[in-house]
N, C-alpha and C positions, 0 to 999 in steps of 0.2 A: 492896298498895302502902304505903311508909311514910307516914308522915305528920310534921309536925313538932310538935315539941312545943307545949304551949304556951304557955311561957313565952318559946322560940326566936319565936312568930308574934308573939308581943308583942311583939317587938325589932325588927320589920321597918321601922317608920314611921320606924327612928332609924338604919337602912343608908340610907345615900342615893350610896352611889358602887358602880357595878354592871359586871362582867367578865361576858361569856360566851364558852363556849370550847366545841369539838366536834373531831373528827381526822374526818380523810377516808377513805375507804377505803383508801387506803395508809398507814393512821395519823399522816400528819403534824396536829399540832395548829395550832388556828389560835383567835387570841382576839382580840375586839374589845370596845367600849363596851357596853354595852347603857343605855341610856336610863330605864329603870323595871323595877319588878318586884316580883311580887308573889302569894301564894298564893291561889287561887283557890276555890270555896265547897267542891268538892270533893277539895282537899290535893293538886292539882296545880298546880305553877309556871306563870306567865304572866314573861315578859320582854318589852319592846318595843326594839327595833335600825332603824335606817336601814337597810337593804340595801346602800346606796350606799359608807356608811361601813366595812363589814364585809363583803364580797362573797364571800370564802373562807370565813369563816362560816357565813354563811348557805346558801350550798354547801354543806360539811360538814355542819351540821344536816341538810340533805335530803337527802345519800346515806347516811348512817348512822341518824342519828336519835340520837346520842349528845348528851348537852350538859352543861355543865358550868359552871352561875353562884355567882361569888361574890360577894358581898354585904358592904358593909364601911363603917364609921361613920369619913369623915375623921381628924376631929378626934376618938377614942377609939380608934378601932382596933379597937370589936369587930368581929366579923367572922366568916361563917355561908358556908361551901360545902356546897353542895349540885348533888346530880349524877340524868342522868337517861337514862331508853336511847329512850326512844318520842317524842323530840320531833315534833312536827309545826312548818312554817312555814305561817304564811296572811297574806293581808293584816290590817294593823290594823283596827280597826272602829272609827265615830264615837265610840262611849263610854270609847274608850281616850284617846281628850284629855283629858279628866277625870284619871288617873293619870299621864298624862303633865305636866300641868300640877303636879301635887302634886308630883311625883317635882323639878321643878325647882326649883318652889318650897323644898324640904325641903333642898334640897345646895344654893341658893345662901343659905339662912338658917345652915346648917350650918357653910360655908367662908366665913363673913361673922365667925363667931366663930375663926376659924385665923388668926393674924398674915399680913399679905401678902396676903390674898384676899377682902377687903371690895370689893364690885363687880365682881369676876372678869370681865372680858367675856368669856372662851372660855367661859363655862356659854353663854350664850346663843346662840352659834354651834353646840354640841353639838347644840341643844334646836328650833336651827331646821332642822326637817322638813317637807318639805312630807308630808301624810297618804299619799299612794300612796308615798311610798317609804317608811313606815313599815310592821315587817314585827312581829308577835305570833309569838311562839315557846312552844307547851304542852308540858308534859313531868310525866310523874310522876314523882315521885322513886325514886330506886333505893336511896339513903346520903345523910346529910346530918352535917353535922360544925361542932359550934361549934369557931371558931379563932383566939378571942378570946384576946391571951396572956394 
């Protein structure tokens, strides 16, 4: 399984806006928010998603297992895709509030410094989940690609 480099895992805490994407068994793709993300102790991606918000999705992740998050710094543009074939969905677990809190915290400090988005209320609407509809999405990577121009 690859691994990311690591200079690319140094750059994670400074992505704070997150896409995930999967195709379904008849390959149509389908992409929603994801809420947080992050590699995990052993060089597998963690994502956290609403279900509610992304219901094809999250679908797709469970009959293929394909996925597909990218990862991308507002206000800079860098920006790290990374793809994976064995995702699993499961519910969140208690200690994923913890990243999920960062994760918010990190994109509304982030879009507080972008003209226009100082106090954004739609971050907090994104960010308000109740924990059962929060879903964790693992996956190893397959390819991972900075796409930072």
């Amino acid at each position: 399984m690859p691994l990311l480099p690591p200079e690319w895992r140094d750059h994670l805490l400074t992505l704070t806006s997150f896409r995930l994407g999967s195709c379904d068994r008849g390959g149509q793709p389908h992409v929603g928010r994801a809420l947080a993300a992050d590699v995990l102790p052993d060089g597998r991606m963690l994502a956290l998603l609403a279900e509610r918000a992304a219901p094809r999705v999250v679908a797709a992740l469970r009959e293929t297992g394909q996925a597909a998050l990218l990862m991308t710094s507002p206000r800079t543009n860098r920006t790290l895709h990374v793809k994976g074939r064995d995702a699993h969905v499961e519910p969140a677990l208690p200690e994923h509030e913890t990243l999920l809190a960062l994760r918010q915290r990190l994109l509304t400090e982030e879009l507080a410094e972008v003209d226009g988005f100082v106090g954004a209320p739609f971050i907090a609407n994104w960010y308000r989940v109740e924990p059962h509809e929060l879903v964790a999405v693992r996956f190893s990577l397959s390819g991972a690609w900075d796409q930072t121009p």
